[in-house]
N, C-alpha and C positions, 0 to 999 in steps of 0.2 A: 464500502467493501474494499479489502485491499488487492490492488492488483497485480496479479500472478509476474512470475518473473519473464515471462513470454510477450506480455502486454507490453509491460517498460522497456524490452528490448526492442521493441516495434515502434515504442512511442521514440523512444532514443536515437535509432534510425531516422525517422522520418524527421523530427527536426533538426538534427544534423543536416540532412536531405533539405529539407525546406531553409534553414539558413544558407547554406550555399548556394542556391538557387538564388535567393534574394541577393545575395552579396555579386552574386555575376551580372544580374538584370543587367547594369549600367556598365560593365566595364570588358568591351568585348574586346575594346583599344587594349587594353591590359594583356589578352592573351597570348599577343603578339612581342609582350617586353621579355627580357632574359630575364628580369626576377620572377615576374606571379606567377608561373608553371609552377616555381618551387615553392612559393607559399602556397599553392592547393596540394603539390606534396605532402606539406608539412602537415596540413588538415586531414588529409586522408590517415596519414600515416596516427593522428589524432584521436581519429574515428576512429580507429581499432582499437588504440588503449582503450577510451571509453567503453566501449564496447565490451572488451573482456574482462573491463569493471564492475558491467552487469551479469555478465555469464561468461563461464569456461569453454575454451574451443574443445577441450576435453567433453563436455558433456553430451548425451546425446538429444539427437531430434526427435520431436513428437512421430509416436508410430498410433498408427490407429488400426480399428479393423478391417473385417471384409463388408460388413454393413455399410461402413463411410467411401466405400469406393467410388468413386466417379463412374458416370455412366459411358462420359467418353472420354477418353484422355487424347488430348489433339497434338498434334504435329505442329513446331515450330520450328520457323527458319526454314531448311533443307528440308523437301519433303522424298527424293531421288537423286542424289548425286549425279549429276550429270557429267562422269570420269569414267569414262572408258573402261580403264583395270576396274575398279569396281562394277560396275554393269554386267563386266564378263566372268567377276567372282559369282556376284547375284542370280542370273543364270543358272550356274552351276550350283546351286542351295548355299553357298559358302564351303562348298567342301576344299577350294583348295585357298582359302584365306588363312594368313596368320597372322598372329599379333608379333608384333618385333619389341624385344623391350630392350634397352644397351644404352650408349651415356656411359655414365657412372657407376658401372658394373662389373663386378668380377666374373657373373661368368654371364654375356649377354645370351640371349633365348632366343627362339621362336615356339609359339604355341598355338595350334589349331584348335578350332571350336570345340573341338570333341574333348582334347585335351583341358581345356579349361573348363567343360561342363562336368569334367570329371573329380576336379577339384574340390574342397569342403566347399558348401555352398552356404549362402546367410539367402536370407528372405524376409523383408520388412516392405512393412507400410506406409506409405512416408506423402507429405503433398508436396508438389512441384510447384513452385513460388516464381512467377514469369517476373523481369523487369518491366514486360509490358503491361503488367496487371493484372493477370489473370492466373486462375490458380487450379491444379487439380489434384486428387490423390489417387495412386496407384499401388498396385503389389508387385514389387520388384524383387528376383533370384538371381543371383550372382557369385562372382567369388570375390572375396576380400582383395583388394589391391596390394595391404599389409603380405598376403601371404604369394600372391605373385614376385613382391620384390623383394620377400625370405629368399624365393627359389633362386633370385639373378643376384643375390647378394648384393645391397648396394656398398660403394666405398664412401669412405669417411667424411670426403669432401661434398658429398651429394646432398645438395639442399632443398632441389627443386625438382617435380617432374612434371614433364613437359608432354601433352596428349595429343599424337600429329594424327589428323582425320583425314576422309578419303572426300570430301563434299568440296569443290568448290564454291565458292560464294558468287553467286550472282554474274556467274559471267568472267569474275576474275581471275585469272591463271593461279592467287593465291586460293590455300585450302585453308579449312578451317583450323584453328590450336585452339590451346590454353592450358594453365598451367596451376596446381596448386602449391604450397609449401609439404614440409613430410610429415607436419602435425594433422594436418587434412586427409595427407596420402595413408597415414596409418592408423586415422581411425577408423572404430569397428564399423562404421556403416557406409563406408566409401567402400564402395564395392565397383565389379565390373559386372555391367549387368545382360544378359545374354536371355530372361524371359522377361515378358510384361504381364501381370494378370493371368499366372499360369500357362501362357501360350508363349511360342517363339518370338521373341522380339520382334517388331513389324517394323520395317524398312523405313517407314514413314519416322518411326521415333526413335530409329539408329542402327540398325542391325546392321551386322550381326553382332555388334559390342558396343554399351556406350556404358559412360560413367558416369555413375550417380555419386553426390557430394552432399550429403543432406542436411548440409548446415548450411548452404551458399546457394545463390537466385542462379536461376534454371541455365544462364548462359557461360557458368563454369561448367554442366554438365555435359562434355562432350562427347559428341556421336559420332557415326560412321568409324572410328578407330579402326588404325591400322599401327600404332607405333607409341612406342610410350619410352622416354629418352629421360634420365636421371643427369640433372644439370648442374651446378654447384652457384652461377647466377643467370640472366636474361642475354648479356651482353652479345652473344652472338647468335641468338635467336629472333630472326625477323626483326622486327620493331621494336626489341630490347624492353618492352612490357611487358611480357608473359603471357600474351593473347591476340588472337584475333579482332578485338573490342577493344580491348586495353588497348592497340594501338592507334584504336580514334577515338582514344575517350574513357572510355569507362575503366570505374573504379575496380584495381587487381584483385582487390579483397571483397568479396560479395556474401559477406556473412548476413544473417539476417536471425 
């Protein structure tokens, strides 16, 4: 039987995946020289050509129905921000929360829940692909991210946007990010997503706004959002990776 073009993408991932694993086993000395950081650059940046050798970032993700729905779709990472200003949005249902979007903007915004619920909205069915393993599908309603950064007009130099969330991490004073490029940002199923399964987004898995990326593994899709900044590169963002992860590690491009 031949195998679908979603198989080979999976197969191709994962030995990518499995060859660099093998190749680091013995050389942890290495991570520490000024060259091998850029030769796993070099392989990452690899892995993507590859990658959109077998499929277009253009194309879309598998949507399914309401029959394949998960029974429960679980909470990762953050399950309550434990941030003050947030706690005392939460409280208040989210009525006086907004989204900040500016960066690389002509004209930067601010937009409250209502305001963006009011927006064309999309609705797809889509599964949540964990780096930890685990996977679910859900029904996600939102508004296009394409058509929020119609509204703020981006400028020319704007290459990257940057997603700043309300959750601190573990205690850390830093808060959550990450970042995709504007081929991600504008496609149709990059959405911001404001219901789960029909009901109001649950706290637990981002409310009142997270973004969903549905070509990329669960930990580009961030939550709690408060801020969305259009960037031109990394350089003076945090850790100069384009993420929260990306800056201990993990790979910026998480297509799958």
């Amino acid at each position: 039987m031949k195998p679908s073009k979603r198989s080979r993408r999976y197969f191709l991932r994962h030995a990518l995946t499995g060859a660099g694993a093998a190749l680091l086993a013995g050389c942890d000395a290495l991570s520490n020289s000024s060259w091998f950081p850029k030769v796993l650059g070099i392989g990452e940046h690899l892995s993507r050509v590859a990658q959109h050798l077998v499929t277009s970032r253009r194309s879309m993700a598998q949507e399914f129905t309401e029959a394949d729905l998960s029974p429960h779709f679980r909470s990762n990472g953050t399950a309550n921000p434990e941030d003050s200003e947030y706690q005392a949005l939460a409280a208040r249902g989210f009525q006086d929360w907004k989204l900040r979007v500016d960066g690389l903007v002509q004209a930067p915004a601010e937009f409250t829940l209502a305001e963006l619920r009011a927006m064309p909205s999309r609705t797809q069915i889509t599964r949540h692909d964990c780096v930890e393993g685990w996977s679910a599908i859900g029904k996600w309603t939102g508004v296009q991210l394409s058509h929020v950064l119609e509204l703020v007009r981006l400028q020319p130099e704007a290459r990257y946007v940057v997603f700043h969330c309300a959750d601190p991490m573990w205690g850390e004073p830093e808060k959550y990010y990450e970042s995709i490029d504007l081929e991600d940002a504008l496609h149709p199923q990059t959405i911001l997503a404001y219901e789960l399964n029909d009901e109001i987004l649950p706290i637990k898995n981002g409310a009142p706004l997270r973004v969903r990326i549905e070509r990329q593994l669960g930990y580009k899709m961030a939550k709690y959002l408060m801020r969305i900044e259009a960037v031109e590169s990394f350089a003076t963002i945090r850790g100069g990776n384009g993420g929260y992860w990306e800056d201990r590690g993990y790979e910026w491009y998480a297509g799958i």
